[in-house]
PASEBA-1860 file (N, C-alpha, C; in nm, 3 decimals):
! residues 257
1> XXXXXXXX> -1.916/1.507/-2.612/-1.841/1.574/-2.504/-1.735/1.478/-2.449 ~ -1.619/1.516/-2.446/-1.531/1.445/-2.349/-1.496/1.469/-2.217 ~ -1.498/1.348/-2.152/-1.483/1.372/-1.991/-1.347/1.326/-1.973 ~ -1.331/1.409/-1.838/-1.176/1.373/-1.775/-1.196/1.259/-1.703 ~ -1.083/1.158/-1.726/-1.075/1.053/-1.636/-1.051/1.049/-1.520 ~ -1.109/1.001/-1.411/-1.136/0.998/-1.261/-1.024/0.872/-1.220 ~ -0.975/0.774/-1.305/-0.919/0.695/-1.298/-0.810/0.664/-1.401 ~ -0.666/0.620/-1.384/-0.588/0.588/-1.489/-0.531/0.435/-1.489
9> XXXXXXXX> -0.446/0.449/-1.608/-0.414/0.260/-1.627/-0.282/0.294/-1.573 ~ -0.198/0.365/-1.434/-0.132/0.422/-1.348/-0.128/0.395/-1.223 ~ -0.110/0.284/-1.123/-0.095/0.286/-0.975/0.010/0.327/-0.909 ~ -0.030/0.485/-0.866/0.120/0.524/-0.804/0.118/0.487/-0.621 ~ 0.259/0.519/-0.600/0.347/0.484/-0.474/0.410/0.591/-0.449 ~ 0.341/0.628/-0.332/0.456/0.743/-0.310/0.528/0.725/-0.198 ~ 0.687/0.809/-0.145/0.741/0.782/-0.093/0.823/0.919/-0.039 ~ 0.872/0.923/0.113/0.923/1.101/0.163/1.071/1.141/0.132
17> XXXXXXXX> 1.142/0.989/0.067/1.263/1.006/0.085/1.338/0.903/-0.053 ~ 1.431/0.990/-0.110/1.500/0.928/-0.265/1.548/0.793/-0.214 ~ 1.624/0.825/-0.049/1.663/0.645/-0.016/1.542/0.545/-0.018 ~ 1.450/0.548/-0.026/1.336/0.484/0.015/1.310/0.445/-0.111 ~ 1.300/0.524/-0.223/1.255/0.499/-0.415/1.399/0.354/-0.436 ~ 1.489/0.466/-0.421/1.604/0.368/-0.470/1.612/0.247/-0.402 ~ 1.576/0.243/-0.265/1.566/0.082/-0.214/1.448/-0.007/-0.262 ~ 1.310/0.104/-0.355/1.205/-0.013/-0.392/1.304/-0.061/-0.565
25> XXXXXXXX> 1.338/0.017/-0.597/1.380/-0.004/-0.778/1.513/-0.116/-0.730 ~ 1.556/-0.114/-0.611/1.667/-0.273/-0.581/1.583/-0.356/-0.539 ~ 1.493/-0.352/-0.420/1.479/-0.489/-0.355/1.266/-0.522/-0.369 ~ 1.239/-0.449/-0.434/1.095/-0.447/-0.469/1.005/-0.375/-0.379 ~ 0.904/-0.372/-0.410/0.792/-0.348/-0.301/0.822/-0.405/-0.154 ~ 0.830/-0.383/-0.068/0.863/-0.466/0.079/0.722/-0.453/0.169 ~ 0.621/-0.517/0.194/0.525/-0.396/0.279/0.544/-0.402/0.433 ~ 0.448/-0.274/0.481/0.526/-0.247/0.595/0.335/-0.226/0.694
33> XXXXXXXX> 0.379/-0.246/0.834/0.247/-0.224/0.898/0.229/-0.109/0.898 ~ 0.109/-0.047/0.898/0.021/0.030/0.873/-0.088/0.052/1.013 ~ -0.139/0.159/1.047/-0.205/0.142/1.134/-0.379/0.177/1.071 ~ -0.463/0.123/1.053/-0.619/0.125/1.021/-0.724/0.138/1.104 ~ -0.762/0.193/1.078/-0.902/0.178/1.213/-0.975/0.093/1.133 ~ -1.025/-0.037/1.236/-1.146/-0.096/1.162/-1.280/-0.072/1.156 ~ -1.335/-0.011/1.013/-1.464/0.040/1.059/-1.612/-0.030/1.087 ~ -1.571/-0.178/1.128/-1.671/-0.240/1.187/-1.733/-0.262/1.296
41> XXXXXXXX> -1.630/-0.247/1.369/-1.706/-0.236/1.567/-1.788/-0.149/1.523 ~ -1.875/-0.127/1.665/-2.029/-0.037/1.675/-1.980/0.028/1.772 ~ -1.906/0.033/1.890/-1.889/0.107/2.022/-1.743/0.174/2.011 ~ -1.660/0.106/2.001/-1.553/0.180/2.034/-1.431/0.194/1.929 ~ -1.372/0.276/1.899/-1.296/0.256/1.771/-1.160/0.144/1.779 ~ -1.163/0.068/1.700/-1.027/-0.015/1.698/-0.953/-0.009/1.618 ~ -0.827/-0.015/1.661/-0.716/-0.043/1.514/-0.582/-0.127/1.518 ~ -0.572/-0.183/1.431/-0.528/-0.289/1.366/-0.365/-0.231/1.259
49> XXXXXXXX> -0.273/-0.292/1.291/-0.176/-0.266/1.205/-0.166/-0.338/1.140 ~ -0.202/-0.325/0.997/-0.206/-0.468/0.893/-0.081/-0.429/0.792 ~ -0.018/-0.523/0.700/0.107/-0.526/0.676/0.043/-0.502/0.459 ~ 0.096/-0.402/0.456/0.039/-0.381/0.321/0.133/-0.286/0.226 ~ 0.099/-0.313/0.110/0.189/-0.186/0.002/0.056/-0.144/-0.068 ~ 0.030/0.034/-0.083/-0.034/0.101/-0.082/-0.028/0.205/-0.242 ~ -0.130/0.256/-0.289/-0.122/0.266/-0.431/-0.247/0.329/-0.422 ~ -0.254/0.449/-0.562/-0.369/0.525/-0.553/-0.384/0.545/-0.695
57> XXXXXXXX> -0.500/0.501/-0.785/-0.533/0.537/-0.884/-0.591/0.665/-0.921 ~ -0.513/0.722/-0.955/-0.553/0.890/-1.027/-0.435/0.929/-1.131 ~ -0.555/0.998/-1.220/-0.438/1.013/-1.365/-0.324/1.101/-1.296 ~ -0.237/1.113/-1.365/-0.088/1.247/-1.295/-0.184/1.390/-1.286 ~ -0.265/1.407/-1.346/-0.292/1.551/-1.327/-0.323/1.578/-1.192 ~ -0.355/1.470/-1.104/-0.434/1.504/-0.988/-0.396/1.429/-0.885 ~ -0.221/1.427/-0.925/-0.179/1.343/-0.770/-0.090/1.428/-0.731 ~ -0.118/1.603/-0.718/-0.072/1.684/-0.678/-0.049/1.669/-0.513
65> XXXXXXXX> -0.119/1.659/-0.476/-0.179/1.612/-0.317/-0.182/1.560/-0.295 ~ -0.122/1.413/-0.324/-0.060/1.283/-0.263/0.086/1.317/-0.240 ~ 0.175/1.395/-0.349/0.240/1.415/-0.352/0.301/1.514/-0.213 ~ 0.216/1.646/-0.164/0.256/1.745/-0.053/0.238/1.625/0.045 ~ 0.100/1.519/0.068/0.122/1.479/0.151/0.204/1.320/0.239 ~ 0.182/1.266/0.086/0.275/1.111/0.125/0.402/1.149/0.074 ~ 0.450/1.239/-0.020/0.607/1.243/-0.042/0.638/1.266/-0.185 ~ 0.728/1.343/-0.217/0.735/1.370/-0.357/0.840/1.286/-0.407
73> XXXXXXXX> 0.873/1.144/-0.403/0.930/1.075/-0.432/0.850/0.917/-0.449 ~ 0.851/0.842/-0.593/0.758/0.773/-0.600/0.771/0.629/-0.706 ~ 0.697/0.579/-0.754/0.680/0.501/-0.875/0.554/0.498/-0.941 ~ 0.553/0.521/-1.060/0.387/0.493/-1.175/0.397/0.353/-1.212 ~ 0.332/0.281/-1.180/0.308/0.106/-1.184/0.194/0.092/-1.275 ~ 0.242/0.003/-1.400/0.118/-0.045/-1.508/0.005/-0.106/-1.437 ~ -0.095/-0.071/-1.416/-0.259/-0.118/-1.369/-0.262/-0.257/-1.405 ~ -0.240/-0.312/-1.533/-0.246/-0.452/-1.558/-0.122/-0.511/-1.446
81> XXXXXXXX> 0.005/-0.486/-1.448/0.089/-0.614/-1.347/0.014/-0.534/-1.187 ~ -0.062/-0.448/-1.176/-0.104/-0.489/-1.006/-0.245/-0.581/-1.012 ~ -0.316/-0.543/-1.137/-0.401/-0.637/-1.150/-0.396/-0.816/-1.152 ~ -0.262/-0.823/-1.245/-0.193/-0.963/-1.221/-0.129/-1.009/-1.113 ~ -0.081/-0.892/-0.981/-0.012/-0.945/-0.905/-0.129/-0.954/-0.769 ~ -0.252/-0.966/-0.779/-0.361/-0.941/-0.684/-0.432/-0.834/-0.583 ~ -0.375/-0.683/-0.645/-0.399/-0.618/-0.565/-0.526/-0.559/-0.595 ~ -0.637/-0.506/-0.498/-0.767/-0.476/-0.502/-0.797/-0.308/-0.423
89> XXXXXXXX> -0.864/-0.275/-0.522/-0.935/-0.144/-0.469/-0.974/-0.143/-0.339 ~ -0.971/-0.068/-0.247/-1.035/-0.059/-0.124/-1.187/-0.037/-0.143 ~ -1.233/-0.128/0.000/-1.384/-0.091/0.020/-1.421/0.025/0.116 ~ -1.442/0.138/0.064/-1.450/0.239/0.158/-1.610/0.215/0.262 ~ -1.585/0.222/0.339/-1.735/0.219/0.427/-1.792/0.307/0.534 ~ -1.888/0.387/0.467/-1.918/0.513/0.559/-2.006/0.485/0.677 ~ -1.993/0.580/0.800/-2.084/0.539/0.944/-2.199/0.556/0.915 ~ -2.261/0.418/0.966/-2.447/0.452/0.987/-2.440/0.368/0.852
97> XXXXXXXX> -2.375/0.336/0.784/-2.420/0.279/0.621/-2.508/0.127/0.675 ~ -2.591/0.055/0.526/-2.677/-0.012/0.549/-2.569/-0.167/0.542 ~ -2.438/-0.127/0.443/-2.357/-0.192/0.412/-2.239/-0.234/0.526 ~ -2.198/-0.141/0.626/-2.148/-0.161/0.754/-2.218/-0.269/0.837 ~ -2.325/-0.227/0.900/-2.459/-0.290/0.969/-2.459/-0.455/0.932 ~ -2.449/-0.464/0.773/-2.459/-0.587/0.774/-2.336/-0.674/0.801 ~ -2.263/-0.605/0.703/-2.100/-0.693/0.761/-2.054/-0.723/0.888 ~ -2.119/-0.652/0.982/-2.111/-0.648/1.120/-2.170/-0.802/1.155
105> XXXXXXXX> -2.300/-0.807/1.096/-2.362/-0.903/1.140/-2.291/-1.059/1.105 ~ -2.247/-1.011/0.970/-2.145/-1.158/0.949/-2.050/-1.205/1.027 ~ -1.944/-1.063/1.088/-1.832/-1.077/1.087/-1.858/-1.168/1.271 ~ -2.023/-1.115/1.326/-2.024/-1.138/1.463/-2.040/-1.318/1.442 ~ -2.109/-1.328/1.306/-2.155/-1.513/1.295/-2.028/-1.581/1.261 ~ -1.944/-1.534/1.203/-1.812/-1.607/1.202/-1.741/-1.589/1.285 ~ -1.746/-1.528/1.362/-1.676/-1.511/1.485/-1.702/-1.563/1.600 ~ -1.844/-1.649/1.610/-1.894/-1.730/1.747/-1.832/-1.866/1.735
113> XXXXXXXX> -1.913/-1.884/1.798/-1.845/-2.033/1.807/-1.920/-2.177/1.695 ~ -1.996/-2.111/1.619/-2.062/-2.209/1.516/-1.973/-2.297/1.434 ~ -1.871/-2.225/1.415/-1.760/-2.304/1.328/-1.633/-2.365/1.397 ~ -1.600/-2.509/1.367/-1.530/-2.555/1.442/-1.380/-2.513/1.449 ~ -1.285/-2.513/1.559/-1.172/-2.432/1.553/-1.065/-2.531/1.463 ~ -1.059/-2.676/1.497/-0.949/-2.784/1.387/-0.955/-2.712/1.275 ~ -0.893/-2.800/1.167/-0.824/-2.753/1.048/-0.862/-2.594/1.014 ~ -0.748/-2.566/1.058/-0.725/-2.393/1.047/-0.717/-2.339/0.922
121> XXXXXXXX> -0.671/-2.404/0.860/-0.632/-2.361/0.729/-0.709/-2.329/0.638 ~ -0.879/-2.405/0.658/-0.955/-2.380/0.598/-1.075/-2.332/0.678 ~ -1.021/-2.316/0.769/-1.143/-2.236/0.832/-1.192/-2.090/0.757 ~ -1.293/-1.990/0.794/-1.358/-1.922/0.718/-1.299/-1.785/0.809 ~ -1.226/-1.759/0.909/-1.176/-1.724/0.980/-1.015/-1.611/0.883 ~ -1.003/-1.710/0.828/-0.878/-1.713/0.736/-0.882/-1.621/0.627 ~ -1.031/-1.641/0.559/-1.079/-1.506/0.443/-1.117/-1.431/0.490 ~ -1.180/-1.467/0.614/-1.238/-1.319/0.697/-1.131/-1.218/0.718
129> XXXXXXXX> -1.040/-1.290/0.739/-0.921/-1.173/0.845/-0.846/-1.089/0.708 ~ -0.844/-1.177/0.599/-0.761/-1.130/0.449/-0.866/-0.980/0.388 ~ -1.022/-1.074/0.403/-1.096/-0.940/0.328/-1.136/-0.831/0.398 ~ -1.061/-0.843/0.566/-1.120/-0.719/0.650/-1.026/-0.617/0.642 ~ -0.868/-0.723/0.541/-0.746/-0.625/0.507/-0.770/-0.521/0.401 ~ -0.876/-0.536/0.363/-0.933/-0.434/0.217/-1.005/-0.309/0.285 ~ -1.029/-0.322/0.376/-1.191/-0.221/0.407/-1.127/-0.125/0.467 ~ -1.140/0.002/0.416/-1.115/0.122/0.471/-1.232/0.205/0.530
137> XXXXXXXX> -1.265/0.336/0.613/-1.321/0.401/0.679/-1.375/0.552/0.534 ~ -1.497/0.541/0.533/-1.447/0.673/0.415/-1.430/0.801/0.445 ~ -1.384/0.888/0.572/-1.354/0.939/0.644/-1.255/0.938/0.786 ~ -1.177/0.965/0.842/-1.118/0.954/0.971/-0.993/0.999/0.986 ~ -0.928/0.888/1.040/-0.803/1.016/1.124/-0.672/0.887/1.074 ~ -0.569/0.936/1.004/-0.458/0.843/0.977/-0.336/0.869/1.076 ~ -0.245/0.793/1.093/-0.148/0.789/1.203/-0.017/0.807/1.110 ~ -0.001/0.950/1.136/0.147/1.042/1.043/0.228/1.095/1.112
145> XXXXXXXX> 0.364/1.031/1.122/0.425/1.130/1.198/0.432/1.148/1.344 ~ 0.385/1.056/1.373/0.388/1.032/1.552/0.256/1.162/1.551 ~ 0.150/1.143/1.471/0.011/1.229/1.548/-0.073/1.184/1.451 ~ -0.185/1.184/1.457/-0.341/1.171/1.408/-0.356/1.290/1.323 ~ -0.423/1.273/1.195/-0.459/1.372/1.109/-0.593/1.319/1.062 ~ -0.680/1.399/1.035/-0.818/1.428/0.975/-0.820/1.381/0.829 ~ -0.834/1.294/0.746/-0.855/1.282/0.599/-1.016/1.214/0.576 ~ -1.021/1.267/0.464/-1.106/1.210/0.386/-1.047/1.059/0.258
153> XXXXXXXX> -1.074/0.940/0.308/-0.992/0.859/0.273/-1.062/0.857/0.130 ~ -1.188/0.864/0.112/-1.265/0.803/-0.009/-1.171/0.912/-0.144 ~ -1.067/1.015/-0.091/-1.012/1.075/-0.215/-0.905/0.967/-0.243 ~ -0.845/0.918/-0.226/-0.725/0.862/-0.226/-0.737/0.774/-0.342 ~ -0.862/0.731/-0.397/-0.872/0.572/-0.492/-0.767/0.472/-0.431 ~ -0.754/0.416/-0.361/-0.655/0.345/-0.266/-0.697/0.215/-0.365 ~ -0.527/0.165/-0.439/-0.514/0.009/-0.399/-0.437/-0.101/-0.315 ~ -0.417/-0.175/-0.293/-0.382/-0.241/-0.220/-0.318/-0.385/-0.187
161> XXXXXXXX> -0.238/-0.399/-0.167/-0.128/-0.509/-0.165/-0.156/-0.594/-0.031 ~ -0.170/-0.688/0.010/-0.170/-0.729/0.128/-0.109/-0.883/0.131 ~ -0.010/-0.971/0.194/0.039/-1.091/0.173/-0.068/-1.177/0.198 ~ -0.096/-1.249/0.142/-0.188/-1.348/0.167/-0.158/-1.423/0.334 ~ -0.270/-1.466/0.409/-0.233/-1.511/0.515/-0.148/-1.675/0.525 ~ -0.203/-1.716/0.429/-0.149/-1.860/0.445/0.053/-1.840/0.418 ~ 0.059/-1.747/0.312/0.223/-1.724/0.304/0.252/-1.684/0.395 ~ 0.235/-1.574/0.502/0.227/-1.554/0.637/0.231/-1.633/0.723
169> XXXXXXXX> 0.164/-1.730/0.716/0.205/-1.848/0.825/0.276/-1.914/0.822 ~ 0.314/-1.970/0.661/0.435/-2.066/0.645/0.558/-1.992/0.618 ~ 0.591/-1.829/0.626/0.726/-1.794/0.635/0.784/-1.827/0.776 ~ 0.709/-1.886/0.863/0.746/-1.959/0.966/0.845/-1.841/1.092 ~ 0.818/-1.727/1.044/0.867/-1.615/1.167/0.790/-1.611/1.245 ~ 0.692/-1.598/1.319/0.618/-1.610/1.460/0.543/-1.489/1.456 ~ 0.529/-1.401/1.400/0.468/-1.288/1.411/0.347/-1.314/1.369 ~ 0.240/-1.252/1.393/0.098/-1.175/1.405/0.095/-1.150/1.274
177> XXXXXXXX> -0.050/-1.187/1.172/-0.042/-1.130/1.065/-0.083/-0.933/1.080 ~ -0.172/-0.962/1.213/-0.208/-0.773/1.278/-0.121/-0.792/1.389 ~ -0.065/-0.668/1.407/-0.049/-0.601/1.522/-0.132/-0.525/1.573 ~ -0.124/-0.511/1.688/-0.190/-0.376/1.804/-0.129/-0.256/1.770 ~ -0.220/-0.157/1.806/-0.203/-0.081/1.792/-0.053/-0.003/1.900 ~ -0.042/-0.071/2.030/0.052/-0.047/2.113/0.178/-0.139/2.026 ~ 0.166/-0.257/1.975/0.269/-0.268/1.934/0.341/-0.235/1.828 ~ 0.205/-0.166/1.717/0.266/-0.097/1.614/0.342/0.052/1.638
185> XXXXXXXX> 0.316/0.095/1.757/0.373/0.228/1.831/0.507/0.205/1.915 ~ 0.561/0.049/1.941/0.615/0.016/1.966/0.776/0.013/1.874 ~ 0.857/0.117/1.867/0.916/0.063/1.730/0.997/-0.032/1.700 ~ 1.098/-0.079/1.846/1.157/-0.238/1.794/1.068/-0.316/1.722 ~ 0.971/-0.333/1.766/0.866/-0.448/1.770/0.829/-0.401/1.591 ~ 0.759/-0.282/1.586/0.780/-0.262/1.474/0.857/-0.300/1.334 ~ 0.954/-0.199/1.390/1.095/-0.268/1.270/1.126/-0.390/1.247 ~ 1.142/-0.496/1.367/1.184/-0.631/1.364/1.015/-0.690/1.265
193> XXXXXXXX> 0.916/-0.682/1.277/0.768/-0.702/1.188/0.834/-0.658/1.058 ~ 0.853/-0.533/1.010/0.849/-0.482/0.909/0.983/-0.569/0.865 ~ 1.058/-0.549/0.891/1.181/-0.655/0.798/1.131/-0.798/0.819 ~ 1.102/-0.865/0.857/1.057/-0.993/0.867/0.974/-1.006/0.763 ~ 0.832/-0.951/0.739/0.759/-0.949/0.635/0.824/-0.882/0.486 ~ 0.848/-0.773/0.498/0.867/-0.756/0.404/0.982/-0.811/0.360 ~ 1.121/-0.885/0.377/1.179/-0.964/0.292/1.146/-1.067/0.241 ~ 1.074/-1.153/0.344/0.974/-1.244/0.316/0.904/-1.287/0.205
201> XXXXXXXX> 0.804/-1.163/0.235/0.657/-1.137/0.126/0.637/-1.058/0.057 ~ 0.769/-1.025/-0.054/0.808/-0.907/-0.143/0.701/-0.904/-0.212 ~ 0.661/-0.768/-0.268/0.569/-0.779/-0.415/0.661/-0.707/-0.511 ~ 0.706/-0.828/-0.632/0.802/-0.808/-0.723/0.740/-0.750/-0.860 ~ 0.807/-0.670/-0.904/0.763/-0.569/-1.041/0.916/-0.641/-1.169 ~ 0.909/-0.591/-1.263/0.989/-0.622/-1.386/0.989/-0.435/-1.406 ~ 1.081/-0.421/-1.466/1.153/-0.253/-1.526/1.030/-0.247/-1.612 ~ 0.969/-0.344/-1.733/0.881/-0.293/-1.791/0.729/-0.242/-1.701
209> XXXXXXXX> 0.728/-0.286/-1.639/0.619/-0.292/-1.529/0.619/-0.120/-1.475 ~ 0.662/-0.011/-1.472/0.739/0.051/-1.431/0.687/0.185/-1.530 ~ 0.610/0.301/-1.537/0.573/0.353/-1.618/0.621/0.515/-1.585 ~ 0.646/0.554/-1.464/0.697/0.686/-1.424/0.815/0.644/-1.264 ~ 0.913/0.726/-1.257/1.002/0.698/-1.160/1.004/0.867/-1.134 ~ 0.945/0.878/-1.002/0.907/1.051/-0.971/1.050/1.079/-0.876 ~ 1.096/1.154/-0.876/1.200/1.225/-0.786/1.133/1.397/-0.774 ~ 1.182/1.408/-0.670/1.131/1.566/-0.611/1.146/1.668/-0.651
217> XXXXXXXX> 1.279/1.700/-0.690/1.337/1.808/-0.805/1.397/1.753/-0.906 ~ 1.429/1.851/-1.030/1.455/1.828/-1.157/1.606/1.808/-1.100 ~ 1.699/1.881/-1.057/1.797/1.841/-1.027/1.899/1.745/-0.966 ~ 1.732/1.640/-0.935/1.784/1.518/-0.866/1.816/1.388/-0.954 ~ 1.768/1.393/-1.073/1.763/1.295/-1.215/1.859/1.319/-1.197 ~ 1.966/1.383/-1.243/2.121/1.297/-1.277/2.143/1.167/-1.157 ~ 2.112/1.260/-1.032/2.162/1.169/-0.885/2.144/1.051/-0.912 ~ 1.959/1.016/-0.960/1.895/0.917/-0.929/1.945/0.817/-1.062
225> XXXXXXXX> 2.000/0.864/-1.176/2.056/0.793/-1.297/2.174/0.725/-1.244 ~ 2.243/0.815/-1.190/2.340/0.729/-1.156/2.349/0.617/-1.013 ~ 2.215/0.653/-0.932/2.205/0.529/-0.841/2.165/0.388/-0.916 ~ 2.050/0.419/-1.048/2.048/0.292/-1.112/2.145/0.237/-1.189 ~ 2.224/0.298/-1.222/2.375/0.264/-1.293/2.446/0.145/-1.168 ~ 2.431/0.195/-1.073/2.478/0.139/-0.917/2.431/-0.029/-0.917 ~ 2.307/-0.050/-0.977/2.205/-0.161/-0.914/2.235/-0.241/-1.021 ~ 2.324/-0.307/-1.070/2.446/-0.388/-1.170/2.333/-0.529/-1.180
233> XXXXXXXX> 2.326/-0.577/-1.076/2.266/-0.693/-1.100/2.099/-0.724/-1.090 ~ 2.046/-0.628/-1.131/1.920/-0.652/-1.172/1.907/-0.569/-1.308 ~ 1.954/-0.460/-1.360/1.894/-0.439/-1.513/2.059/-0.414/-1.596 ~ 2.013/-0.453/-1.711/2.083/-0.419/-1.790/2.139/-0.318/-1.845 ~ 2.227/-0.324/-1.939/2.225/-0.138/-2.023/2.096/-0.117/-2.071 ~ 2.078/-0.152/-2.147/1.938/-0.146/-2.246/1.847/-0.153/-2.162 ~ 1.757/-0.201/-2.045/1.717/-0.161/-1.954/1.683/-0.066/-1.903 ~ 1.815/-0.021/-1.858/1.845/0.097/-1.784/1.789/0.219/-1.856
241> XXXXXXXX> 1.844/0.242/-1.944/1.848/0.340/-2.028/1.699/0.380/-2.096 ~ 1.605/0.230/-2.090/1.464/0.317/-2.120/1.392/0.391/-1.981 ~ 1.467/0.284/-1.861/1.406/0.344/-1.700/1.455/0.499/-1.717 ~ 1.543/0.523/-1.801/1.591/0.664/-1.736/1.501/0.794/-1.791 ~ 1.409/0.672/-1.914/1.364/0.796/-1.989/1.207/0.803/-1.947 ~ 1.190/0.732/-1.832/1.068/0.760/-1.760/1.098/0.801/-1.621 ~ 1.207/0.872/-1.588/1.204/0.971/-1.496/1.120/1.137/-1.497 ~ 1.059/1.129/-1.405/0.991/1.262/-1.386/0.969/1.343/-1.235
249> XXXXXXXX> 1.048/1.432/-1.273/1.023/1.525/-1.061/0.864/1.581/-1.046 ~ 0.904/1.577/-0.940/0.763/1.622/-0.887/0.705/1.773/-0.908 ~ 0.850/1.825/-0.947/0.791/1.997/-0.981/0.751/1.999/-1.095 ~ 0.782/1.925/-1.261/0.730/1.954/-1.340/0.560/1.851/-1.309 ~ 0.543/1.796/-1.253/0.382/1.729/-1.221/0.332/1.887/-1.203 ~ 0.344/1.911/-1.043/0.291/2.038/-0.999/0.302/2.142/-1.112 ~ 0.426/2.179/-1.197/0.391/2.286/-1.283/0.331/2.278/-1.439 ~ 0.305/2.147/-1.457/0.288/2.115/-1.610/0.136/2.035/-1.598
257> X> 0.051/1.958/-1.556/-0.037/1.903/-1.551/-0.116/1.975/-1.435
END
């Protein structure tokens, strides 16, 4: 018997707007804060704007619904260069789990005062704050659109990009590797974060790297051919010309798979 794959060698990106595709295929991945609830407190819900580029493993047949809801404009990224470039599956973690409970208990022992505060750099403080950037909620409410929505996160196969903290500290801008939640709602504060990091702490791809380039309608491929024609100093002719032949809109996804 053959089974359908639940997973592909495919990390897509999706995106609401063609300016947004065409600015990742010039200046790379950029990541941007995010707002998360952390699902480790016990009392009250918290959240954390952590600075990340975001990716969901599912073959094309079934990223119908990433598509209505993150944007029908996108990129298909080879699984091996996100695997080479460090990005990791999310840890989804459901309420009441036996697996919550305990991490709790760690996160409260590294967090007292047992460990000394000098050399920062290697404090344990440092992996803590990087691997709490992985852990998602497997249920809750995401921040879209200036309002709260209801998802079930554990559909998403979420991977995940996050700058390492130590590059974070030595890009020497002053910012917070988290923001608050007031200041991620904040949008100067915002924007001035999001360009800071993300020129910074690009996550860079190669054209071969590069396996589907989604646009929204079929009628938008010429547009989008000739914006990469535009981008002179990063690909070539020969280049170019195989990127063009992995263009695909989002209506033949929805009507063909």
């Amino acid at each position: 018997m053959k089974y359908a794959n639940v997973s592909a060698n495919t990390l897509f990106h999706f995106t609401n707007k063609k300016k947004n595709l065409i600015g990742i295929l010039s200046n790379e991945f950029l990541p941007r804060y995010c707002l998360e609830e952390m699902p480790f407190n016990e009392s009250n819900i918290v959240e954390k704007a952590i600075p990340m580029v975001c990716f969901c493993d599912l073959p094309i047949s079934q990223i119908k619904q990433h598509l209505k809801f993150y944007g029908r404009y996108g990129l298909g990224m080879r699984k091996e260069w996100g695997i080479n470039k460090g990005l990791n599956p999310v840890f989804y973690i459901s309420k009441g789990s036996q697996s919550k409970k305990r991490f709790q208990n760690i996160i409260k022992f590294l967090f007292s005062d047992f460990w000394p505060k000098e050399n920062f750099k290697e404090h344990p403080h440092i992996s803590l704050k990087e691997f709490l950037s992985y852990f998602k909620p497997y249920e809750g409410k995401i921040w879209r659109n200036g309002k709260y929505i209801e998802k079930k996160f554990y559909d998403e196969r979420e991977w995940r990009y996050v700058p390492k903290l130590e590059d974070f500290l030595n890009s020497g801008h002053g910012f917070r590797y988290w923001l608050t939640k007031d200041e991620f709602l904040e949008e100067k504060t915002k924007k001035i974060c999001d360009e800071y990091i993300g020129y910074d702490l690009p996550l860079k791809f190669g054209p071969d790297d590069i396996k589907y380039i989604i646009v929204s309608k079929e009628k938008e491929i010429d547009g989008l051919i000739e914006s990469i024609e535009e981008i002179k100093s990063k690909y070539d002719e020969k280049t170019k010309k195989r990127l063009f032949s992995r263009i695909i809109s989002s209506e033949q996804i929805i009507e063909d798979f």
